[in-house]
NUMI-340605 format. One record per residue (C-alpha): residue number from 1; residue in one letter; x, y, z. Coordinates in steps of 0.02 Angstrom, whole numbers, m for minus. Example, Ala and Ser with C-alpha at 12.3 -4.5 7.8 and 13.67 -1.06 7.14 Angstrom:
<gufis>
+-----+------+--------+--------+--------+
| seq | type |     xx |     yy |     zz |
+-----+------+--------+--------+--------+
|   1 |    A |    615 |   m225 |    390 |
|   2 |    S |    684 |    m53 |    357 |
+-----+------+--------+--------+--------+
</gufis>
This chain:
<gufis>
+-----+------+--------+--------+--------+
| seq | type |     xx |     yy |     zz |
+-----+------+--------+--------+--------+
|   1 |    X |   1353 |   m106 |    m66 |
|   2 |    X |   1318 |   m294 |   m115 |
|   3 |    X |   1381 |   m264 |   m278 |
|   4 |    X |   1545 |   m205 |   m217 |
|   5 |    X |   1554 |   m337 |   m104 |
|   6 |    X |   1540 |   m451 |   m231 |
|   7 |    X |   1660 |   m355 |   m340 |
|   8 |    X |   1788 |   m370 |   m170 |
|   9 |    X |   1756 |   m556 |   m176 |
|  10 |    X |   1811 |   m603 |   m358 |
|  11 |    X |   1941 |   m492 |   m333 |
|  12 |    X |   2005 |   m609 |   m181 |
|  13 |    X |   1961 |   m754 |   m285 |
|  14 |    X |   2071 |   m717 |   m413 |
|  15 |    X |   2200 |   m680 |   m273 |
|  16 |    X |   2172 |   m858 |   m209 |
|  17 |    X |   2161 |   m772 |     m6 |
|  18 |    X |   2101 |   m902 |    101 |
|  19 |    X |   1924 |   m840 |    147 |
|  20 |    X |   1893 |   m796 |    m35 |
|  21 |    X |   1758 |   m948 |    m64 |
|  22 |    X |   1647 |   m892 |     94 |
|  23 |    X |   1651 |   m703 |     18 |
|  24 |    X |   1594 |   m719 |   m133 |
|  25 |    X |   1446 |   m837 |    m71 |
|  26 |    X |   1398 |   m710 |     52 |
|  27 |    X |   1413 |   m571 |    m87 |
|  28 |    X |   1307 |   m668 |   m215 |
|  29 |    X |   1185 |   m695 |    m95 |
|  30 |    X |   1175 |   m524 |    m38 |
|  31 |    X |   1134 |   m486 |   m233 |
|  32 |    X |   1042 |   m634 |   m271 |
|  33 |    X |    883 |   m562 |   m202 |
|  34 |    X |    826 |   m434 |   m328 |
|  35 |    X |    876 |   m586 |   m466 |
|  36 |    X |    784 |   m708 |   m398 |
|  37 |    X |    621 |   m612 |   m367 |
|  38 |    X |    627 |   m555 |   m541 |
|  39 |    X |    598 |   m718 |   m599 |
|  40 |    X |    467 |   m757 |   m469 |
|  41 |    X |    391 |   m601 |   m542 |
|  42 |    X |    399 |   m635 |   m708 |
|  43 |    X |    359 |   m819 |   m689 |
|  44 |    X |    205 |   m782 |   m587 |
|  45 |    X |    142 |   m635 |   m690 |
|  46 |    X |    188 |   m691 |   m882 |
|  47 |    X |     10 |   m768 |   m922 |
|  48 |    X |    m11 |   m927 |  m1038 |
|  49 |    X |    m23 |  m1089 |   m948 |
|  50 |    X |     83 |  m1040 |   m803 |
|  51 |    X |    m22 |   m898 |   m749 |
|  52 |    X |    m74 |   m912 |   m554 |
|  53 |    X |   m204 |   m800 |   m449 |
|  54 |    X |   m131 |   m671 |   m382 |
|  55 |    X |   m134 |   m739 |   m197 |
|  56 |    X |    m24 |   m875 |   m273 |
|  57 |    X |     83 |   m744 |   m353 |
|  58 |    X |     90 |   m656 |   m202 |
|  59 |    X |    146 |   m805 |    m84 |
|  60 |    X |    263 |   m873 |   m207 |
|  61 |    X |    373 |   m686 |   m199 |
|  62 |    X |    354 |   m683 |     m2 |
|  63 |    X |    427 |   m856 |     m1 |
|  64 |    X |    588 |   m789 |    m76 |
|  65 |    X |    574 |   m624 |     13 |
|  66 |    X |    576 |   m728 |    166 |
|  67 |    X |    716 |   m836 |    128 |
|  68 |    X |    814 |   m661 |    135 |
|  69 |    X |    739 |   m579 |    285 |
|  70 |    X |    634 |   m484 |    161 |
|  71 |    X |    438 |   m441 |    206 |
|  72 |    X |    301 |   m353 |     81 |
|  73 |    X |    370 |   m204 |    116 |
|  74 |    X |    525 |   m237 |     21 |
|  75 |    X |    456 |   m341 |    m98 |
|  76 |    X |    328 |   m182 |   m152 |
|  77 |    X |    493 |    m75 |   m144 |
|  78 |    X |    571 |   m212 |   m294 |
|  79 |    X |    405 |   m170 |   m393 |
|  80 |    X |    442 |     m4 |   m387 |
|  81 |    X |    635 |     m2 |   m401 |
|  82 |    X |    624 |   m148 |   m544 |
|  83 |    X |    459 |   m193 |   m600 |
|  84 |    X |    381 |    m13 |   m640 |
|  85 |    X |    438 |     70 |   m795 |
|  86 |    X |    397 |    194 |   m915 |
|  87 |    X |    212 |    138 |   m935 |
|  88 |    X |    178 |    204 |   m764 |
|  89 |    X |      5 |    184 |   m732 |
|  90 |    X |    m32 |     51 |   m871 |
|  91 |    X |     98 |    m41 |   m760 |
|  92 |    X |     m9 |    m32 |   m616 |
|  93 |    X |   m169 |    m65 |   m658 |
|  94 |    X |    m75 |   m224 |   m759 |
|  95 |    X |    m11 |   m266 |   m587 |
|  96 |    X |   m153 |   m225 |   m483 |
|  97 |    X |   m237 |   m386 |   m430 |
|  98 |    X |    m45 |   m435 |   m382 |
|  99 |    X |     m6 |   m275 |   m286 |
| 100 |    X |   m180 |   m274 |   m203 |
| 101 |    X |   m124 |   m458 |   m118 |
| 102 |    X |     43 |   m384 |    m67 |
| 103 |    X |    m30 |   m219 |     15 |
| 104 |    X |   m184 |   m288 |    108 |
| 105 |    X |   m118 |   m216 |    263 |
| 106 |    X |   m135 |    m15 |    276 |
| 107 |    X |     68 |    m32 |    332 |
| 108 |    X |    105 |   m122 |    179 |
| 109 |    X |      8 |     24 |     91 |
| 110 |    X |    111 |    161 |    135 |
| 111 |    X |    250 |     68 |     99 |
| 112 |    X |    207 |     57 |    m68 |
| 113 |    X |    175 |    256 |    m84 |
| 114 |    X |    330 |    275 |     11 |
| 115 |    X |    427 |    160 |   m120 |
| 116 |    X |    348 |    237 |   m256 |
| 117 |    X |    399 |    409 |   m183 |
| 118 |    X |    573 |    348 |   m211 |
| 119 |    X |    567 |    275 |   m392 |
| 120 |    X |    471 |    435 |   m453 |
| 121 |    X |    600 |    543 |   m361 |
| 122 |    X |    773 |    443 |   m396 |
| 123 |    X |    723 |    282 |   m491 |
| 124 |    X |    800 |    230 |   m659 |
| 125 |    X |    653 |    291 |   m750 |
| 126 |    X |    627 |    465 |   m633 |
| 127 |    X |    642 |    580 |   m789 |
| 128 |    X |    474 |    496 |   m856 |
| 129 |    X |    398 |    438 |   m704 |
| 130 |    X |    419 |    615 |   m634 |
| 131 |    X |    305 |    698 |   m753 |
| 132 |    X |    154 |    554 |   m712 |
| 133 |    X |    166 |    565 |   m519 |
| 134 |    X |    m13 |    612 |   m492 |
| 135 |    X |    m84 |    489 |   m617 |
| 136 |    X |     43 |    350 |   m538 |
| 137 |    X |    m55 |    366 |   m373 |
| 138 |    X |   m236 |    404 |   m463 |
| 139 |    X |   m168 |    221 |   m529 |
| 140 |    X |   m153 |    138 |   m359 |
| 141 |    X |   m320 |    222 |   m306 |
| 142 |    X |   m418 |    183 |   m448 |
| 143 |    X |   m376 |     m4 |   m460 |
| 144 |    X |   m390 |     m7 |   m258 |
| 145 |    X |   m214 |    m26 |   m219 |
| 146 |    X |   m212 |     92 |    m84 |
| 147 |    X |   m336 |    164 |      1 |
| 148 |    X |   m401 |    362 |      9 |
| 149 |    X |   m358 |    368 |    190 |
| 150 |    X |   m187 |    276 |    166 |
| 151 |    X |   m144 |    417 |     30 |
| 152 |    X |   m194 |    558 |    139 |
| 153 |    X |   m115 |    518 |    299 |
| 154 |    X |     54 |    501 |    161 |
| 155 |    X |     25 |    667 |     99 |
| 156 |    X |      5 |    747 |    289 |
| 157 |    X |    166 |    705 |    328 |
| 158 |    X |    320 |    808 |    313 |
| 159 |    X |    392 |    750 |    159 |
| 160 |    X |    607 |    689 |    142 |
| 161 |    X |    712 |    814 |     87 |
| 162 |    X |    708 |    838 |    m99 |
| 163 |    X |    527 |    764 |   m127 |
| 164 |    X |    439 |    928 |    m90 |
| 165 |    X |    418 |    940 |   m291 |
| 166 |    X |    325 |    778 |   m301 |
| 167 |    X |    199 |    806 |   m136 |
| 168 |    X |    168 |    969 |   m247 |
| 169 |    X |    102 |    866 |   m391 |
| 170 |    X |     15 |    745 |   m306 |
| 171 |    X |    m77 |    868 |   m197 |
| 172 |    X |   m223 |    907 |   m304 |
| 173 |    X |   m253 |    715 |   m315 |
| 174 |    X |   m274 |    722 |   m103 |
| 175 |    X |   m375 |    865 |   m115 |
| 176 |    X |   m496 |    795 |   m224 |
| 177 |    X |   m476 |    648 |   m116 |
| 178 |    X |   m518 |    731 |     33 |
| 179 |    X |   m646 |    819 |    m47 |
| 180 |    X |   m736 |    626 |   m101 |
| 181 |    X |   m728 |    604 |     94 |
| 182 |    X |   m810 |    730 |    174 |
| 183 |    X |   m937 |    724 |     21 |
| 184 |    X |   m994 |    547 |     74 |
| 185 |    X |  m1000 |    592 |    254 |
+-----+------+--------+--------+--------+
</gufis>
C-alpha cells in the first residue's frame, strides 16, 4: 500500500496538484522504513572495524523502529521478510547473538516464529525456505533464539489458513521437543 501511495504521489507531482509536496513525503516515509533498517542492519552486522555487540546492534534498529511506531516485533518480522534468505539456518545462527537481543521477551519470541511462519509460507524465498522449515526452527532453538516452551505453545495453536503444511513439518521438531521436556522432569 505505501508503495502505491508513493506511486499516487509522483503521479500528483508531475500533475503539479496543490497537496502533491505533503504526499509524496508522507508516502516516502511510509516506505522509508524497511530502507532505512536495512542499512542499520547491514551497518551494525557487516564486521571489520564497525562491528558493535549485538545489544548495540539491537538498540541502534529499535531506534529507527521507533522513529516509525515500529517495536521488536516488527523489526524481527523485517529479518524475516528481508534479512533471511536462501541460507536459512546458516542465516540464523550468523544472526543469532543479534536476534537473541531482539527476542529476550517470550512475546517477542513468538513473534519471531510467527514472522518466520510467514516468510517460509509466502516470503520471496518460500520455494527454498519451504523445504528447510524444520531445520529453520531447529536453527532458532539451537542457537537459543527461542525457547522450547515458546516453540511449543506456537505449535499448539490452531495454525492460519494455508500454513497447515508447514505445522506438519515442523511437528516432529516439537515432538522431540516435548519429548527433551518431560525427559528432564
Amino acid at each position: 500500500r505505501a508503495r502505491e501511495a508513493a506511486a499516487r504521489a509522483e503521479v500528483m507531482v508531475a500533475e503539479r496538484e496543490p497537496a502533491a509536496e505533503a504526499a509524496a513525503a508522507a508516502a516516502a516515509a511510509a516506505v522509508r522504513p524497511d530502507a532505512l533498517l536495512m542499512m542499520v542492519w547491514r551497518e551494525a552486522t557487516g564486521g571489520g572495524a564497525n562491528k558493535r555487540k549485538p545489544s548495540r546492534q539491537a538498540a541502534d534498529l529499535l531506534t529507527v523502529a521507533r522513529a516509525h511506531a515500529l517495536g521488536a516485533a516488527d523489526v524481527l518480522a523485517f529479518f524475516c521478510d528481508a534479512v533471511l534468505d536462501e541460507t536459512g539456518s546458516k542465516g540464523i545462527k550468523a544472526h543469532a547473538p543479534l536476534l537473541r537481543e531482539l527476542a529476550a521477551a517470550d512475546a517477542d519470541q513468538r513473534a519471531l516464529l510467527v514472522s518466520l511462519e510467514r516468510a517460509v509460507a509466502f516470503g520471496r524465498h518460500a520455494a527454498t525456505l519451504g523445504k528447510k522449515a524444520a531445520a529453520l526452527y531447529k536453527a532458532l532453538y539451537d542457537n537459543d533464539v527461542v525457547s522450547e516452551g515458546v516453540i511449543i505453545a506456537w505449535h499448539a495453536t490452531p495454525p492460519p489458513p494455508g500454513l497447515a503444511a508447514l505445522r506438519l513439518a515442523v511437528a516432529p521438531l516439537v515432538t522431540w521437543l516435548q519429548e527433551a521436556e518431560e525427559e528432564s522432569d
